[in-house]
C-alpha positions in Angstrom: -7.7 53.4 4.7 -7.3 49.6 4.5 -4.9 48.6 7.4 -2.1 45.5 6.8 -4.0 42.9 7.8 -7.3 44.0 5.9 -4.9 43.6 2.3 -3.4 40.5 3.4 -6.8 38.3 4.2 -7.9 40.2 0.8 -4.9 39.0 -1.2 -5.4 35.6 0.6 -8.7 35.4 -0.8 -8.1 36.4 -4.3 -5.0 33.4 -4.0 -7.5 31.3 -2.9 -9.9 32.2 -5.7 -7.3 32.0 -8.3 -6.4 28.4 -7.1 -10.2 27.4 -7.1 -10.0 28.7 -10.3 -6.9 26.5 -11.2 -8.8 23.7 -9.8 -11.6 23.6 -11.5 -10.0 24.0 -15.0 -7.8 21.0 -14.3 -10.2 19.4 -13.7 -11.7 19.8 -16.8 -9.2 19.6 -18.9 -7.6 16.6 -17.1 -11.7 14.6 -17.8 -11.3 16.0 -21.5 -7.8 14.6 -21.1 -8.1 11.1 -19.4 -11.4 10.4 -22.1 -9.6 11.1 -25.8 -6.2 9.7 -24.7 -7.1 7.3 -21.9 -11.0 6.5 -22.4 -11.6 6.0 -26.2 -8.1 5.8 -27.3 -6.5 3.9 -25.8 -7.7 0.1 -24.6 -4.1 -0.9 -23.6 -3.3 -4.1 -25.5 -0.1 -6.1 -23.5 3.0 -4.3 -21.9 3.1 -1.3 -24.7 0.0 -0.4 -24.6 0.3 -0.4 -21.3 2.9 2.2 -21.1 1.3 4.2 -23.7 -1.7 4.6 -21.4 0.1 5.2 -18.8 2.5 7.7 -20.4 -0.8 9.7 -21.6 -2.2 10.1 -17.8 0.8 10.7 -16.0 3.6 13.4 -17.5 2.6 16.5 -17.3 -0.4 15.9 -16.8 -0.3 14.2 -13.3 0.2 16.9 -11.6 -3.2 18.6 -12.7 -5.2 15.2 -12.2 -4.3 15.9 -8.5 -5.2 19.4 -7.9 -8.4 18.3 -9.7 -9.3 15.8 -7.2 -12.3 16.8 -6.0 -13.4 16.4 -2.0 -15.2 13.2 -1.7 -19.2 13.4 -1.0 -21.4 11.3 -0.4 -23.5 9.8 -3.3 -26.5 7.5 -2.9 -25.6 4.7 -5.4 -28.8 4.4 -7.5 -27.9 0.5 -8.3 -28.1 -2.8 -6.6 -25.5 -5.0 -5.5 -23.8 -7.1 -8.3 -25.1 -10.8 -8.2 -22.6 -13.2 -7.2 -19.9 -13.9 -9.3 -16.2 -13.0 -10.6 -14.8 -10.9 -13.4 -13.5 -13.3 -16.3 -9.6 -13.6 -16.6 -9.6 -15.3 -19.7 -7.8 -14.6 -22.5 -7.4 -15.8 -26.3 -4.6 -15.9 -28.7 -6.6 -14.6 -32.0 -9.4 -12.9 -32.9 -12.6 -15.8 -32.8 -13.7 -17.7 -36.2 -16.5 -15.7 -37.9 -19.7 -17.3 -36.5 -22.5 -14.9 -37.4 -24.9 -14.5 -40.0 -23.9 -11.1 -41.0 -27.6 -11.2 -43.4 -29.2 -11.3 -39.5 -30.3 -8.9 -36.9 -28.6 -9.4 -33.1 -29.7 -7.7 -30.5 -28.0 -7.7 -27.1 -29.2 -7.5 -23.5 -26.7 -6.3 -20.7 -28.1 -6.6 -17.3 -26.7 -4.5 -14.6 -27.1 -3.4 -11.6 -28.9 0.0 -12.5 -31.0 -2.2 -15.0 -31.3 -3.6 -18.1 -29.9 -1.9 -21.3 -30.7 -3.2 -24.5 -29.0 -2.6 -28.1 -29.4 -3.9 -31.6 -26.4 -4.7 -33.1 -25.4 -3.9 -36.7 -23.6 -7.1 -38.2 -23.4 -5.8 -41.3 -21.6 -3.2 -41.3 -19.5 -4.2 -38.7 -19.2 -8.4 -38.8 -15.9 -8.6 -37.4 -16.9 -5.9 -33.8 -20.5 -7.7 -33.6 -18.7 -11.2 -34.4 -16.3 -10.8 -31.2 -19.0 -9.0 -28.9 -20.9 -12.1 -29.6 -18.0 -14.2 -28.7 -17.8 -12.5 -25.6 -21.2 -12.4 -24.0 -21.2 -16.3 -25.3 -18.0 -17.2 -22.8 -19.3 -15.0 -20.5 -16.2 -12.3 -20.1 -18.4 -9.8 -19.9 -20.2 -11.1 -16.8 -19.5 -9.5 -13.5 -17.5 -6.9 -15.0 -17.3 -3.5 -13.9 -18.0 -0.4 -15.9 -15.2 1.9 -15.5 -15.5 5.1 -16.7 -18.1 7.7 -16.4 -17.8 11.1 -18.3 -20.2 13.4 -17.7 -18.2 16.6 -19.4 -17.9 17.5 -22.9 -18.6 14.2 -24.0 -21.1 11.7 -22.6 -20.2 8.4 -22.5 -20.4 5.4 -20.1 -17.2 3.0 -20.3 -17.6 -0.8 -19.7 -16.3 -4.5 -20.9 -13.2 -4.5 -19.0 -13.1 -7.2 -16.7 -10.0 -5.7 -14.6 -11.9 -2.4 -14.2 -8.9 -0.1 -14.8 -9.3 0.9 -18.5 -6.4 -1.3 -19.6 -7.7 -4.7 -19.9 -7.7 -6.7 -22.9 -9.3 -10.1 -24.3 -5.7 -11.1 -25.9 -6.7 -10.1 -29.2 -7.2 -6.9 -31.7 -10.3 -6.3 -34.2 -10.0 -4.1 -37.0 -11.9 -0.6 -37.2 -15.6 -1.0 -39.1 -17.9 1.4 -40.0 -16.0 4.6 -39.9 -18.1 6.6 -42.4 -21.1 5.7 -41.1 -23.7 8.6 -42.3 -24.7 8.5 -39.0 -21.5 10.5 -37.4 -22.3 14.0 -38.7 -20.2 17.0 -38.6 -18.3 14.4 -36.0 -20.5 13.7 -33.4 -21.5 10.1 -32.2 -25.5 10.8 -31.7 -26.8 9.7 -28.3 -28.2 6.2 -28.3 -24.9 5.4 -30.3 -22.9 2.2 -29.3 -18.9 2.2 -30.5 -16.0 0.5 -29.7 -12.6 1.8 -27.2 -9.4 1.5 -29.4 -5.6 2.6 -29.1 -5.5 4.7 -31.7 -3.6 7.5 -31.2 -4.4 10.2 -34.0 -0.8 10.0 -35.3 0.5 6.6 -36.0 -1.3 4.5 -38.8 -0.2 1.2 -36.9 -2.3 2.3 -34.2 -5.7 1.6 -35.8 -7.0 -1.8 -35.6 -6.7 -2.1 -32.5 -10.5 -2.4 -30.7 -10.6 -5.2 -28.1 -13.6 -5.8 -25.9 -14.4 -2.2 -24.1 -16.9 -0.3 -25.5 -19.1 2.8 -24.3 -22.4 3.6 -24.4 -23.1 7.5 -25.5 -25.9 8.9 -23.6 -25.8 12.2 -25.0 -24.7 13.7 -28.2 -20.7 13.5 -27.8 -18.1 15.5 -30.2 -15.8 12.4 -31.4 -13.3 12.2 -34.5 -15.2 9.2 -36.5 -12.3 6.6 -35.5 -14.1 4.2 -33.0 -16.3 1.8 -34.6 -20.5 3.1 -34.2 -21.7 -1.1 -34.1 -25.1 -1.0 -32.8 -27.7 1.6 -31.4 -29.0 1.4 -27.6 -33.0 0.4 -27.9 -33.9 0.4 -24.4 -32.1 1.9 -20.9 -31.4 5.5 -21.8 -33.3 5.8 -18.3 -30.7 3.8 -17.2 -27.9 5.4 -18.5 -29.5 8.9 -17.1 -29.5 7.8 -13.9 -26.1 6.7 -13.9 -25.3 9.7 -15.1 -26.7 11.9 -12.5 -25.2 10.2 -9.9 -21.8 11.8 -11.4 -18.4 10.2 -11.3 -15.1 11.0 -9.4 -11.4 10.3 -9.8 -9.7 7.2 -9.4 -6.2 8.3 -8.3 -5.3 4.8 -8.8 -5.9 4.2 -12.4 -6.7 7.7 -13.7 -9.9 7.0 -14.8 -13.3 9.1 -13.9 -15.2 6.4 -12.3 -19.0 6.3 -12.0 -20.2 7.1 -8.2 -22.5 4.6 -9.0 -22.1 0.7 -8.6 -22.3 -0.1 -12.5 -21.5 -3.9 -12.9 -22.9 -5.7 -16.1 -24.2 -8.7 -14.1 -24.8 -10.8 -17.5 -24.3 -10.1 -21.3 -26.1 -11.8 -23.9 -26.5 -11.7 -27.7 -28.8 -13.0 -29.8 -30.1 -13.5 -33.0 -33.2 -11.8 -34.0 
C-alpha cells in the first residue's frame, strides 16, 4: 500500500516532470519564435520598428522566454579576443549611390574572431543588397561589430552586421528585396552555404517589404525559410568556422530577447572586393 507521503514525493515528481516538460517546449518554441519574428523579420528600422520588435518578443510570449531560460554553463569560447576597436555609430540619410559594376564578380572577406569567412557576392542579381554591403565594409560599420544571434534549432543561421548588438540596429536607410525566386530556394529552404539579408517584413503587410538594412545571416545548415529575405551571395570558405560556432551553442539574452552565440563572434574587419 503506498502511504501519504510515498504519493506526494510521487506527484511532486511527475509536477516536476511536467514543468521540465513545459520548459523545454518553451523553449523551443520561444527560439522558433524570437528567429521568424525577431531574427529574420524584423531589423527594426527607427522608433516603429522598434516597437514592432519589441511587441513580437514580449506579449504573450514573455512569459515563456523566461521559463525557457536555461541554467547558465560554462562554455569554452572557441574564439579570440576582438582586436581593438569600437562598433560604428554612423548612420546615413538614403540608401548609397550605385557604385558597382553589377557585370563584375565581389567577393567578401569577414574576419572574426573564430576566423576568416569568405563569400562571393552575387551583384547581379541583387545590385542594390551587394551595392550597400559594399558601402558598408568600405566605411567600415561592419568593423568591430558583434554577431548577435545564434540559432541552432530548426533553422541554422548565424546573425551579424549590427553594430549595437541587440538585433535592432539600423544603418538609417532601407534596401529593397532582390532575388526572391532565386532557383536556388527550393521547396522553401535557404541551402547551407546560403548568405541572405534580415528584413521587417512581417508576412501580412505589403508596406513591410523593402525594408533590408545592414544585418544579415549566414546559413550553416539547410534552414526551412519563406523565400522573402534576399539569398545575395554564397559562403566560399569558413563553414569550419561557422561549425564551430555553432557547437559551442547559444543562450538567452534576457535583455534583448535574442539567442546569443556562447561564443565571442565579432567580425573584426569586413571587406569587399572586386574580382
Amino acid at each position: 500500500m503506498v502511504s501519504s507521503d510515498q504519493r506526494r514525493r510521487q506527484l511532486a515528481r511527475e509536477k516536476f516532470e511536467r514543468q521540465q516538460q513545459r520548459r523545454v517546449a518553451a523553449r523551443r518554441k520561444a527560439k522558433r519564435r524570437n528567429v521568424i519574428i525577431a531574427s529574420v523579420l524584423a531589423v527594426g528600422l527607427a522608433a516603429g520598428a522598434a516597437a514592432y520588435a519589441t511587441a513580437g518578443l514580449a506579449g504573450d510570449g514573455r512569459d515563456d522566454q523566461t521559463a525557457a531560460a536555461p541554467t547558465p554553463t560554462k562554455v569554452p569560447d572557441p574564439c579570440a579576443k576582438p582586436a581593438k576597436g569600437s562598433p560604428s555609430k554612423e548612420t546615413w540619410k538614403k540608401e548609397p549611390a550605385m557604385t558597382i559594376d553589377t557585370s563584375a564578380s565581389y567577393t567578401a572577406k569577414l574576419e572574426t574572431t573564430c576566423g576568416e569567412i569568405e563569400l562571393k557576392l552575387d551583384a547581379a542579381k541583387a545590385p542594390h543588397t551587394v551595392n550597400s554591403f559594399a558601402f558598408l565594409a568600405g566605411k567600415r560599420y561592419l568593423d568591430h561589430s558583434k554577431c548577435h544571434r545564434l540559432v541552432d534549432q530548426d533553422i541554422f543561421v548565424l546573425q551579424c552586421g549590427d553594430p549595437s548588438g541587440t538585433g535592432r540596429g539600423t544603418p538609417g536607410y532601407t534596401i529593397p528585396d532582390e532575388n526572391l525566386k532565386d532557383p536556388r530556394l527550393k521547396g522553401n529552404v535557404y541551402p547551407a552555404g546560403t548568405v541572405a539579408m534580415a528584413n521587417r517584413y512581417d508576412g501580412r503587410d505589403e508596406k513591410t517589404r523593402d525594408s533590408g538594412g545592414s544585418q544579415f545571416f549566414l546559413v550553416y545548415q539547410d534552414s526551412q525559410l519563406p523565400p522573402n529575405y534576399t539569398p545575395f551571395g554564397t559562403i566560399t570558405g569558413g563553414m569550419d568556422v561557422l561549425k564551430k560556432i555553432a557547437e559551442a551553442g547559444s543562450r538567452l539574452d534576457q535583455a534583448t530577447g535574442n539567442t546569443a552565440p556562447n561564443a565571442t563572434v565579432v567580425i573584426d574587419r569586413a571587406t569587399v572586393r572586386k574580382s
